[in-house]
C-alpha atoms as an extended CHARMM CRD file, in Angstrom:
* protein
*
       245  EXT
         1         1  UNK       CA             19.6570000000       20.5040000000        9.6340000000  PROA      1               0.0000000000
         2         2  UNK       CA             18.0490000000       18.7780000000        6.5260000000  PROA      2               0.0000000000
         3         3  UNK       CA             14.7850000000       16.8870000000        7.2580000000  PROA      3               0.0000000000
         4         4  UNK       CA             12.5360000000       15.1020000000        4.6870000000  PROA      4               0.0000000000
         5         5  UNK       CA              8.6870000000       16.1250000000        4.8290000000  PROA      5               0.0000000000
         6         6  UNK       CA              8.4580000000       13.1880000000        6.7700000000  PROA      6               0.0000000000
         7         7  UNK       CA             10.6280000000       13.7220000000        9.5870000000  PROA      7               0.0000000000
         8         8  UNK       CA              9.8190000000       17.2190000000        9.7850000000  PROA      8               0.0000000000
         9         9  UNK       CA              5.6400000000       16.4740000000       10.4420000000  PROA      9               0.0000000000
        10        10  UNK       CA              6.6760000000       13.9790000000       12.8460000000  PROA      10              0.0000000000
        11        11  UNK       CA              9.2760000000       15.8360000000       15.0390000000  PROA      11              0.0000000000
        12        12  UNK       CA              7.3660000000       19.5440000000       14.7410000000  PROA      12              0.0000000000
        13        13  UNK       CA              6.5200000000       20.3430000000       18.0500000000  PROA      13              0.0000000000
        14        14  UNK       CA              4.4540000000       23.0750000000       16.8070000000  PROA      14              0.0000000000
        15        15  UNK       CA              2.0110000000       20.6900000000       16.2690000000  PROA      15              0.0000000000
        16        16  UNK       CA             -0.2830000000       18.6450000000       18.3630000000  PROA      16              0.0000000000
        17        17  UNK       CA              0.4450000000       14.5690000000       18.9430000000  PROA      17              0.0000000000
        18        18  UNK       CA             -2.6190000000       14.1700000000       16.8490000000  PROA      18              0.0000000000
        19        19  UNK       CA             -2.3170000000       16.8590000000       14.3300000000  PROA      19              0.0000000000
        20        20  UNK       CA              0.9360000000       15.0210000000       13.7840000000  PROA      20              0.0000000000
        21        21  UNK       CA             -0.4450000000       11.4490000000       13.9850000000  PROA      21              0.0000000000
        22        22  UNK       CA             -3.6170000000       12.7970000000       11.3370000000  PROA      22              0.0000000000
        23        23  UNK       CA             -0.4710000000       13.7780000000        8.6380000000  PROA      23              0.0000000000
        24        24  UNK       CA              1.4530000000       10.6180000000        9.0120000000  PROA      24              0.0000000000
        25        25  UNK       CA             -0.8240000000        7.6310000000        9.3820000000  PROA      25              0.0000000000
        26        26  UNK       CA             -4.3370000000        9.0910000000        8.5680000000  PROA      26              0.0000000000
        27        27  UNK       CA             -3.9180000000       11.2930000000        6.1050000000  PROA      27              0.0000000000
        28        28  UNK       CA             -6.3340000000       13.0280000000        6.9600000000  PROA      28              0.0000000000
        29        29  UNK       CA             -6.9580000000       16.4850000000        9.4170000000  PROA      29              0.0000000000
        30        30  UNK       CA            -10.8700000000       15.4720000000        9.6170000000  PROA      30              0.0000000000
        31        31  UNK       CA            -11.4420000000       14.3230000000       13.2780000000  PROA      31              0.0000000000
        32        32  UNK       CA            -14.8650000000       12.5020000000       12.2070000000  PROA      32              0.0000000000
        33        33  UNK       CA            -12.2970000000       10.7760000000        9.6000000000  PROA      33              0.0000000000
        34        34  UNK       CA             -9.7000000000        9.6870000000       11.8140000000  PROA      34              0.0000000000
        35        35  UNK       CA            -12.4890000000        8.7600000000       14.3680000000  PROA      35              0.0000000000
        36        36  UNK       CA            -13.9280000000        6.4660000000       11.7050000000  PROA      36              0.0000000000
        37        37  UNK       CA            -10.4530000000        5.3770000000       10.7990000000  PROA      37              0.0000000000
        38        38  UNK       CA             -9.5280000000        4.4970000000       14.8190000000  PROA      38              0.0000000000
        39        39  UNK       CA            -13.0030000000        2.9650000000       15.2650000000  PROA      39              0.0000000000
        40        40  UNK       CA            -12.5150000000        0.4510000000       12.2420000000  PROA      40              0.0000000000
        41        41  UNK       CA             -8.9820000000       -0.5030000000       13.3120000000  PROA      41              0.0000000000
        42        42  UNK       CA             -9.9310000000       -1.2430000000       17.0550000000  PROA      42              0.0000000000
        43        43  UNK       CA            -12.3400000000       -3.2800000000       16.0520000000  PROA      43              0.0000000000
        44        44  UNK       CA            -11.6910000000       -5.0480000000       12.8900000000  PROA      44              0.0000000000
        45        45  UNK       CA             -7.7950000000       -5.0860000000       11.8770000000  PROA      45              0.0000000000
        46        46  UNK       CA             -6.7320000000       -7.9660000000       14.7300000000  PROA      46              0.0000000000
        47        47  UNK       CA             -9.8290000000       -9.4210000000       14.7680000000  PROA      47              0.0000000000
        48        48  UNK       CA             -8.6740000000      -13.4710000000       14.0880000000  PROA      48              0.0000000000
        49        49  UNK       CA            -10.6310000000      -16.0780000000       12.1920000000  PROA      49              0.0000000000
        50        50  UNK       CA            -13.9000000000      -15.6320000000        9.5980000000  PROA      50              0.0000000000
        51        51  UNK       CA            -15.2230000000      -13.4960000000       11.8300000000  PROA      51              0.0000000000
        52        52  UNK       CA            -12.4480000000      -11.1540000000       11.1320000000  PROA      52              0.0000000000
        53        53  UNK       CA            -12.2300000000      -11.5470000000        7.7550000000  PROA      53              0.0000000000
        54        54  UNK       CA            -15.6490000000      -10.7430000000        7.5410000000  PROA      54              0.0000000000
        55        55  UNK       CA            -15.8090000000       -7.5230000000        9.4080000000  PROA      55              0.0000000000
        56        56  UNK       CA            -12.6070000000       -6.2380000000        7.2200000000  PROA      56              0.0000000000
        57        57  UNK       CA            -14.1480000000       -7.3210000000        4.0580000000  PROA      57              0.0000000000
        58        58  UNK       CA            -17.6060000000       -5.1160000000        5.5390000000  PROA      58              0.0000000000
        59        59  UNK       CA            -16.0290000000       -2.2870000000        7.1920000000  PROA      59              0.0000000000
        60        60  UNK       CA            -12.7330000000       -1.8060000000        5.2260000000  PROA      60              0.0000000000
        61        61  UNK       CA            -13.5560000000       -0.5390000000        2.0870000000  PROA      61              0.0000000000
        62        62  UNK       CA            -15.4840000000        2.7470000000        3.6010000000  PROA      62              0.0000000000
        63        63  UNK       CA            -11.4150000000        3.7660000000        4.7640000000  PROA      63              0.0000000000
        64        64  UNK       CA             -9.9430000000        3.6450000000        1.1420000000  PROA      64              0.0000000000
        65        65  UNK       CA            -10.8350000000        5.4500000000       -1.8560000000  PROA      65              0.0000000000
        66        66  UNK       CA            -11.7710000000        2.3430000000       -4.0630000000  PROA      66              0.0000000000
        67        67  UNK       CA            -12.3950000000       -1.3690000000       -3.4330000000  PROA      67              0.0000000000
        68        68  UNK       CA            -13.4910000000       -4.0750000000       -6.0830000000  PROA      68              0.0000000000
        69        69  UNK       CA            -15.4930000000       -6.7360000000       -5.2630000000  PROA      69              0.0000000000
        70        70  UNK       CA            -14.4590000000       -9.9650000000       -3.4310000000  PROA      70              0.0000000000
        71        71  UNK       CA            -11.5340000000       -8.0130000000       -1.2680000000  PROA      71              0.0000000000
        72        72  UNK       CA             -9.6300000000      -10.1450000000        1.1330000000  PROA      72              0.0000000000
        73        73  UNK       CA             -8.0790000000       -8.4840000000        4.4590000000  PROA      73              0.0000000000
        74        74  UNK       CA             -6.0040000000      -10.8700000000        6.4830000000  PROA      74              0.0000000000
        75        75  UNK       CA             -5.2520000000      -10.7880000000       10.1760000000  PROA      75              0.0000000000
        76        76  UNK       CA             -3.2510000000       -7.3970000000       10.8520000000  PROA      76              0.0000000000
        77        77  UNK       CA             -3.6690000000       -5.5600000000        7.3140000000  PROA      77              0.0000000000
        78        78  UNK       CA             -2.7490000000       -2.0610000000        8.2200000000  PROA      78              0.0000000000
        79        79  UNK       CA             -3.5030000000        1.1450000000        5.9560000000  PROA      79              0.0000000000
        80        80  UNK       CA             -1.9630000000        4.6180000000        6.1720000000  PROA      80              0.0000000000
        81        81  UNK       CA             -3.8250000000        7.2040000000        3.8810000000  PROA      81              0.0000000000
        82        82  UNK       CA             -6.0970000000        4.9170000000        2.8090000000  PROA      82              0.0000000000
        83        83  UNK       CA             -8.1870000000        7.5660000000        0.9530000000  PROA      83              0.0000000000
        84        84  UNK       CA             -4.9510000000        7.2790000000       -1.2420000000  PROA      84              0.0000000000
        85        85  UNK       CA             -5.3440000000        3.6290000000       -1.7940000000  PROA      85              0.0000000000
        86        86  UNK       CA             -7.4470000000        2.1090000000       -4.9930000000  PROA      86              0.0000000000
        87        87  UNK       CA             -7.8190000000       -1.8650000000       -5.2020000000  PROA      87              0.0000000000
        88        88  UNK       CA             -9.2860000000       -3.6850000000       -7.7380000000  PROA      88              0.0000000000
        89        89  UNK       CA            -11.5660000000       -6.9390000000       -7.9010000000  PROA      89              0.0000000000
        90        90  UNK       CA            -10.3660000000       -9.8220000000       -5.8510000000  PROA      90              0.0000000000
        91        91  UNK       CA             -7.5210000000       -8.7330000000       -4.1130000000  PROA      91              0.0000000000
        92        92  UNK       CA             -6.3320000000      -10.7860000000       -1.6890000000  PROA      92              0.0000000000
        93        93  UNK       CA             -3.9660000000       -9.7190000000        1.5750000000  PROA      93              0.0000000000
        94        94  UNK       CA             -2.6230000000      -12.3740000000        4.0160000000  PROA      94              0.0000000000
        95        95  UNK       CA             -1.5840000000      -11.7410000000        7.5340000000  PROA      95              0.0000000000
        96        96  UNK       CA              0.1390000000       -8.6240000000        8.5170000000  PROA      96              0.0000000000
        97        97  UNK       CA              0.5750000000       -6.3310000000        5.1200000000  PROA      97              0.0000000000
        98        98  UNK       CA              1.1720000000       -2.5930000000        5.1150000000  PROA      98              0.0000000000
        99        99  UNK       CA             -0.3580000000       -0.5510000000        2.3820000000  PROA      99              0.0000000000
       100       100  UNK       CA              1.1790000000        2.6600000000        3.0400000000  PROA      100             0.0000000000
       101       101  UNK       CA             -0.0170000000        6.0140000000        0.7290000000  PROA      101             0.0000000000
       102       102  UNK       CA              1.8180000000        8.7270000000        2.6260000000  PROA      102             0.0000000000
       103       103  UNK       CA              2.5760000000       11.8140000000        0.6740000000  PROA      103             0.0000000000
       104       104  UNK       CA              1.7790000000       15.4210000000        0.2420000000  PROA      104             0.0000000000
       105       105  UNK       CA              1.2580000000       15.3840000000       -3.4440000000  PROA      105             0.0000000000
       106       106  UNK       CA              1.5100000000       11.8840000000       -4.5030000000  PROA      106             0.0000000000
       107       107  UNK       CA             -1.8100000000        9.6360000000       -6.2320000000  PROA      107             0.0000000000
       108       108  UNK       CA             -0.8300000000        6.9940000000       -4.1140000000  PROA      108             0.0000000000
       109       109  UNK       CA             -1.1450000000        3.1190000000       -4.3620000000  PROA      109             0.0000000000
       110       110  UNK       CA             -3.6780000000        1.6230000000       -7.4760000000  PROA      110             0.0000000000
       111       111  UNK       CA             -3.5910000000       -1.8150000000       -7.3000000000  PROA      111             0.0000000000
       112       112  UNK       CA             -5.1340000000       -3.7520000000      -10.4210000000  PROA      112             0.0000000000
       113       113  UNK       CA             -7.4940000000       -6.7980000000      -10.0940000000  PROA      113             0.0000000000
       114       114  UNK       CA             -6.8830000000      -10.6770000000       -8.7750000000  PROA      114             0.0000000000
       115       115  UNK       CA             -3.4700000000       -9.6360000000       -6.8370000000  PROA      115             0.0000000000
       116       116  UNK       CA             -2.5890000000      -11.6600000000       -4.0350000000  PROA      116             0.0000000000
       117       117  UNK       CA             -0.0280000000       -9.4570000000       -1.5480000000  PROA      117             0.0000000000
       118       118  UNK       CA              1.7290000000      -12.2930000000        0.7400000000  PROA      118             0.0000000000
       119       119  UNK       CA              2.1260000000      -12.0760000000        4.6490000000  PROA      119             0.0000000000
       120       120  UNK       CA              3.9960000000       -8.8370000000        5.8010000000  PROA      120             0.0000000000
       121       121  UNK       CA              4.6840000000       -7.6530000000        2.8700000000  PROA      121             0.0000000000
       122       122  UNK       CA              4.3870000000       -3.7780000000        2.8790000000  PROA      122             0.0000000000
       123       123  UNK       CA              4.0090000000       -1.2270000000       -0.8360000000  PROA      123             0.0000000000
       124       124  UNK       CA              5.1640000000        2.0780000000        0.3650000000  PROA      124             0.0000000000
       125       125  UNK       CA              4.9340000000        5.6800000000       -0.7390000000  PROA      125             0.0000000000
       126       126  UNK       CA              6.8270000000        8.3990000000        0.9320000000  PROA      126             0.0000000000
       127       127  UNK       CA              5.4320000000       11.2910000000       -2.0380000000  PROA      127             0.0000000000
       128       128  UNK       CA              5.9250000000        8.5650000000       -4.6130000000  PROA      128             0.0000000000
       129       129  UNK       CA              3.1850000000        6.6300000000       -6.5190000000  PROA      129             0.0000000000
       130       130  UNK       CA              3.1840000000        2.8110000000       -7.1120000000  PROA      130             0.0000000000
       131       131  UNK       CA              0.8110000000        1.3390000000       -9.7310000000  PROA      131             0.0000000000
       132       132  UNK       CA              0.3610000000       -2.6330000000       -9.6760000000  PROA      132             0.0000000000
       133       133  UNK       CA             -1.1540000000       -4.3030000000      -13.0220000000  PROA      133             0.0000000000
       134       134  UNK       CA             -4.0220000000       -7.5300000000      -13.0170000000  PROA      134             0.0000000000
       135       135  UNK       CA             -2.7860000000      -11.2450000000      -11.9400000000  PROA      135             0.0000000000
       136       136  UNK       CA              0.0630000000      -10.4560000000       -9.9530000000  PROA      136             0.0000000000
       137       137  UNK       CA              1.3290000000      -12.1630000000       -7.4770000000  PROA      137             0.0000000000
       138       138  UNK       CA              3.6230000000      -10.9890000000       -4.9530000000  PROA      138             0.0000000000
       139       139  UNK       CA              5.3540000000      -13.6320000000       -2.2780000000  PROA      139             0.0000000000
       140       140  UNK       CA              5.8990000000      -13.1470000000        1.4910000000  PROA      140             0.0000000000
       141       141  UNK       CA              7.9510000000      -10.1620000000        3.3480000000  PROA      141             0.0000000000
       142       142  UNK       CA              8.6710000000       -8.3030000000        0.2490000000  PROA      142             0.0000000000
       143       143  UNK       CA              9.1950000000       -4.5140000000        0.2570000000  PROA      143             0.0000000000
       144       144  UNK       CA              8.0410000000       -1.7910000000       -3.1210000000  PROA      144             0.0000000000
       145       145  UNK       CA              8.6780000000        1.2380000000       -1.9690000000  PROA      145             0.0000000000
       146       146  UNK       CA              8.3550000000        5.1160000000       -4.4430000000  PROA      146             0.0000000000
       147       147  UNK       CA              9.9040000000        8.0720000000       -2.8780000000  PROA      147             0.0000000000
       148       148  UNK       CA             10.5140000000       11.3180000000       -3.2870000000  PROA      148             0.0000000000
       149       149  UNK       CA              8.4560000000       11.7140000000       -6.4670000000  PROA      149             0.0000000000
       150       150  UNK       CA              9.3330000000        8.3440000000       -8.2990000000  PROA      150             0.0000000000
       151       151  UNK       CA              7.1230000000        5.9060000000       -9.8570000000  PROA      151             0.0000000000
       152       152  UNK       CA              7.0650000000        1.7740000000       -9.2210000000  PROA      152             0.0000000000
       153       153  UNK       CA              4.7870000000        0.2390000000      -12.0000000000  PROA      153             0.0000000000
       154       154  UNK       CA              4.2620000000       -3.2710000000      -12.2250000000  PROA      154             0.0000000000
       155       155  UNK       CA              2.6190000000       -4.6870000000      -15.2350000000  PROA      155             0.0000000000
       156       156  UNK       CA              0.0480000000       -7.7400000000      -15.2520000000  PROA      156             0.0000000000
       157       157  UNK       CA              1.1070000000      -11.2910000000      -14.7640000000  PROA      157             0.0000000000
       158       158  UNK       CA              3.9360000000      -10.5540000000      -12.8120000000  PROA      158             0.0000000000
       159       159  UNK       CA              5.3000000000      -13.5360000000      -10.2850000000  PROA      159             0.0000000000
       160       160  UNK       CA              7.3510000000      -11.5760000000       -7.4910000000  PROA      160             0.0000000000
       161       161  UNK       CA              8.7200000000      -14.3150000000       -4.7070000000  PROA      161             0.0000000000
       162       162  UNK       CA              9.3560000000      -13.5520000000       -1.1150000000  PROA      162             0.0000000000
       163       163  UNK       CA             11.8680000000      -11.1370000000        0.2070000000  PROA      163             0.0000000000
       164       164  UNK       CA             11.8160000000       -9.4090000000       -2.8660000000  PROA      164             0.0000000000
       165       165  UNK       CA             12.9010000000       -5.5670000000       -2.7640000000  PROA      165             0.0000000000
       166       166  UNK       CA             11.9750000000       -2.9680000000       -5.1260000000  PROA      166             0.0000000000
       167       167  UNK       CA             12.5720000000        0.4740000000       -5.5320000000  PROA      167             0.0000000000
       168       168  UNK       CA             15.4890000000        1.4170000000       -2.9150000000  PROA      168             0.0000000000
       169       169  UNK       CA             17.1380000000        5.3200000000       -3.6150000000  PROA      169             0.0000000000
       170       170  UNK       CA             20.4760000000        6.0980000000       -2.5340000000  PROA      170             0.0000000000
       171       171  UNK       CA             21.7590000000        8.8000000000       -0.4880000000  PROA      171             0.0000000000
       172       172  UNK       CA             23.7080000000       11.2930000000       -1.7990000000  PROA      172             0.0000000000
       173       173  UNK       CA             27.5390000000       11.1910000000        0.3020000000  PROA      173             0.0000000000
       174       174  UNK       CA             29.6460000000       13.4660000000       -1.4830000000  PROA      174             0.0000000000
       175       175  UNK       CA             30.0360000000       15.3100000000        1.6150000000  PROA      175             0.0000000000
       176       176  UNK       CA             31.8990000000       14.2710000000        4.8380000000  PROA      176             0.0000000000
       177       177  UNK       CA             31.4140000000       17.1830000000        6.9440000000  PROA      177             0.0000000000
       178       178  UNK       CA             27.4790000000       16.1260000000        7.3230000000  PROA      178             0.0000000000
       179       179  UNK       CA             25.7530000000       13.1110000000        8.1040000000  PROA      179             0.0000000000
       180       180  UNK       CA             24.6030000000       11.5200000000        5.1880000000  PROA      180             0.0000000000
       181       181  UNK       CA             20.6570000000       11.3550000000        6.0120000000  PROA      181             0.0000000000
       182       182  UNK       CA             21.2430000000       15.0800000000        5.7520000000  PROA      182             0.0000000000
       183       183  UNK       CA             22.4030000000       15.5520000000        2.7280000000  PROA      183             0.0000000000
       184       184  UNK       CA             18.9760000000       13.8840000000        0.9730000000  PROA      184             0.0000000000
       185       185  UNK       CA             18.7560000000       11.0730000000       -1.5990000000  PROA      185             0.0000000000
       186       186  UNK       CA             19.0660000000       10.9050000000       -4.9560000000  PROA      186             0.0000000000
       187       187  UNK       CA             16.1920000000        9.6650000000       -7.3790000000  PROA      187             0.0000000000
       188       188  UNK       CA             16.3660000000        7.8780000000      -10.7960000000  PROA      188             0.0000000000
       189       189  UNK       CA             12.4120000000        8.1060000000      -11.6280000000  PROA      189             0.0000000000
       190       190  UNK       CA             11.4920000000        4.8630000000       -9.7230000000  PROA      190             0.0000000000
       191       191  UNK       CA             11.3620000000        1.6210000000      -11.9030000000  PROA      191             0.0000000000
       192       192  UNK       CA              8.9080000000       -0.2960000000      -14.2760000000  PROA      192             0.0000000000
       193       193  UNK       CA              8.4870000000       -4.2330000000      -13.9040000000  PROA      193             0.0000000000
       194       194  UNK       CA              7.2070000000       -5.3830000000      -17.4240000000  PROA      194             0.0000000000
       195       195  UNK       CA              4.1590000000       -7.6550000000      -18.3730000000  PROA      195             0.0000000000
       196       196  UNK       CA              4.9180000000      -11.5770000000      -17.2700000000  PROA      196             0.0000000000
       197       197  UNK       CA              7.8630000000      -11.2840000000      -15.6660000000  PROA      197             0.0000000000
       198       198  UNK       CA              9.1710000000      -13.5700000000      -12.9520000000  PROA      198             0.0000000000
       199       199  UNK       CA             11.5350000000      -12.1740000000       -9.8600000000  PROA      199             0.0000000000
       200       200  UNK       CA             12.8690000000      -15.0010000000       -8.2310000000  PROA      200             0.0000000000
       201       201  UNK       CA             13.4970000000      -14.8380000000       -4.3180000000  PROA      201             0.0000000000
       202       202  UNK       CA             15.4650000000      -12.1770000000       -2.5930000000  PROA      202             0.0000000000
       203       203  UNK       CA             15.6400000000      -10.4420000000       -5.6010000000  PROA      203             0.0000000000
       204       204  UNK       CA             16.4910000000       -6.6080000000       -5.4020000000  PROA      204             0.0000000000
       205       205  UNK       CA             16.0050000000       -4.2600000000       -8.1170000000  PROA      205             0.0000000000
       206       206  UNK       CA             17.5160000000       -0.4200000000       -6.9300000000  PROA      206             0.0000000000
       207       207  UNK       CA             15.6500000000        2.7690000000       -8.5040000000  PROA      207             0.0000000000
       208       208  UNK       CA             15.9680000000        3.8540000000      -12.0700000000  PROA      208             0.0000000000
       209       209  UNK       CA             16.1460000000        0.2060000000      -13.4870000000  PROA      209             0.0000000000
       210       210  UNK       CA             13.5610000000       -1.0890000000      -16.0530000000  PROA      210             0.0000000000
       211       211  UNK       CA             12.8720000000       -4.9750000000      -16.2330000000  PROA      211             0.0000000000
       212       212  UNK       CA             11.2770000000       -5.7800000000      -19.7210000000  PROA      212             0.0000000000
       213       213  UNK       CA              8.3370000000       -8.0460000000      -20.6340000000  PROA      213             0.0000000000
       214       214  UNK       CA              8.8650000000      -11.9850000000      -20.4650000000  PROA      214             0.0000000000
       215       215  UNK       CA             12.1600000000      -11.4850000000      -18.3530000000  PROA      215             0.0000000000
       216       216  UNK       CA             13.0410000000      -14.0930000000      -15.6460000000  PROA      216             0.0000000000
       217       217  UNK       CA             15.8860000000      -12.9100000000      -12.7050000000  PROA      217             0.0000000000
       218       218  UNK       CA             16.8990000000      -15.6670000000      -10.6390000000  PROA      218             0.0000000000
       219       219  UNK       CA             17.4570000000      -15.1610000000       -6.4650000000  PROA      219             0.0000000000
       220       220  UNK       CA             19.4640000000      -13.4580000000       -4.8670000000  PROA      220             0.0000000000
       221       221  UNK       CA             20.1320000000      -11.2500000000       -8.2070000000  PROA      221             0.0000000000
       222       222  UNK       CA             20.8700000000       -7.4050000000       -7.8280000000  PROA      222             0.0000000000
       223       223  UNK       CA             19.2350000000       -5.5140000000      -11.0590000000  PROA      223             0.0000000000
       224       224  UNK       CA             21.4950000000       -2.5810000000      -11.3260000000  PROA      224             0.0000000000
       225       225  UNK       CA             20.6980000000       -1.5570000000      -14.8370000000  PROA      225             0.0000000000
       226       226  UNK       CA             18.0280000000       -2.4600000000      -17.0470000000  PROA      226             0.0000000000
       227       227  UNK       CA             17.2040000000       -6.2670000000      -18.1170000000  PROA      227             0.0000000000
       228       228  UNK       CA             15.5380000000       -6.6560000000      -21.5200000000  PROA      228             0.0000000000
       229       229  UNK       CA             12.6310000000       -7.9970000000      -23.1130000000  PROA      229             0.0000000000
       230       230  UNK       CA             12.9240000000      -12.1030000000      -22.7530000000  PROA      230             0.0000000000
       231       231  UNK       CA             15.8960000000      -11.9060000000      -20.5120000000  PROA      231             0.0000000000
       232       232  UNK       CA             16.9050000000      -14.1470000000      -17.8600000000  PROA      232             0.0000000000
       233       233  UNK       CA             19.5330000000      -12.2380000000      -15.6230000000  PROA      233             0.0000000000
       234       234  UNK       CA             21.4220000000      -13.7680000000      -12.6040000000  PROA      234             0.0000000000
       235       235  UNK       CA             24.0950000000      -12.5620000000      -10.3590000000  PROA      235             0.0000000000
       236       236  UNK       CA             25.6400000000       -9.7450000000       -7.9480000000  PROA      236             0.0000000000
       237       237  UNK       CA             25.6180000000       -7.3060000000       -9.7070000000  PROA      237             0.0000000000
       238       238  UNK       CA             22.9820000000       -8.6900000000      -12.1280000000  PROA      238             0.0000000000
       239       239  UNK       CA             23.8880000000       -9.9540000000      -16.0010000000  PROA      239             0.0000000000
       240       240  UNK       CA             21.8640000000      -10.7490000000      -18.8300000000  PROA      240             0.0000000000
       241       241  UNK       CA             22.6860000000      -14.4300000000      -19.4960000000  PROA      241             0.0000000000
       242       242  UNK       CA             20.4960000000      -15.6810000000      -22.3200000000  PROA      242             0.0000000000
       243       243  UNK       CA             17.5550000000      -14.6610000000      -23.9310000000  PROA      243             0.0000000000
       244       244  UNK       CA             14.5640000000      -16.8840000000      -23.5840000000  PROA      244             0.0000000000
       245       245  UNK       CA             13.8350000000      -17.0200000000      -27.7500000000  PROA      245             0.0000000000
């Protein structure tokens, strides 16, 4: 049977609960680490009010690799590999986000200055790396995921509304003899968001597509190839309509 990394450190029995538990969520096989890492989340990730934002914004930043002044941790922010996370000044995270770094030889999640992440919105890597420019803003329950060795940038200025998704791989299903979970996916390189560009609700933009500077896709749209410098795009599958000059 075919297993990603992923399922294969969670179902090996030849290794401990916690050995496994240290390679998905921690990151880490240090048990003073994942001590410090268990300690911080017990006592600070649920914690509610200004009381709770206060002991995130104090006792945070010794979990991740890098964290700019005037960080903002809402109510439930969860990190996994947070050595492999880097934010810049002023971030801000409402309620329940997931900043996920999991990978065996990704960089991880850099995430540029004044972003605001909206509530339960998760960035994922499974061995991918996601870079996020200055001034973005990204609405509520959106997903950006980078697997398997692709790369998600997102430029500065960028206006991303809720239930966006970005970053999706397909399976590959030539076979019928198989399940198709077992017969891996299949990667385009991950996708690049341009400088100033605006995403309007539910929009979905699938792996390998590039979405140029100054480009506007309305909701609902599905970007299936790339969208040009000063487009505006609409529709299922996406199409460029007009250009804004």
């Amino acid at each position: 049977m075919k297993q990603t990394r992923l399922q294969a450190q969670v179902t090996d029995e030849s290794q401990s609960a916690l050995r496994r538990y240290q390679q998905v969520i921690v990151g880490s096989n240090s048990l003073g680490y994942t001590l410090h890492y268990e300690i911080v989340n017990l006592l600070c990730r649920n914690f509610p009010g200004a009381a709770g934002l206060w002991l995130r914004g104090k006792f945070y930043p010794g979990l991740l690799n890098k964290v700019g002044r005037g960080a903002i941790f809402g109510e439930g922010t969860t990190f996994h590999h947070p050595r492999k996370i880097a934010l810049g000044r002023g971030v801000a995270m409402s309620y329940a986000c997931l900043l996920d770094a999991k990978g065996t030889s990704n960089q991880g999640i850099v995430i540029g200055d004044n972003v605001i992440i909206g509530r339960n919105t998760s960035i994922v890597c499974k061995d991918g790396d996601i870079r996020i420019g200055n001034d973005v803003g990204i609405g509520a329950n959106c997903m950006l995921s980078a697997v398997s060795g692709n790369r998600l940038e997102i430029g500065n200025h960028v206006m991303i509304a809720p239930y966006v998704y970005i970053g999706g791989v397909s399976y590959n299903f030539e076979r019928t003899d198989i399940p198709l979970y077992e017969q891996g996916v299949n990667t385009q390189g991950g996708s690049r968001i341009g400088d100033n560009v605006w995403l309007g609700a539910g929009v979905t933009v699938l792996d390998g597509v590039n979405i140029g500077h100054d480009a506007i896709v309305a909701a609902g749209a599905v970007i299936t190839k790339d969208i040009p410098p000063l487009g505006i795009a609409a529709g299922v599958p996406a199409k460029l309509l007009k250009m804004r000059s």
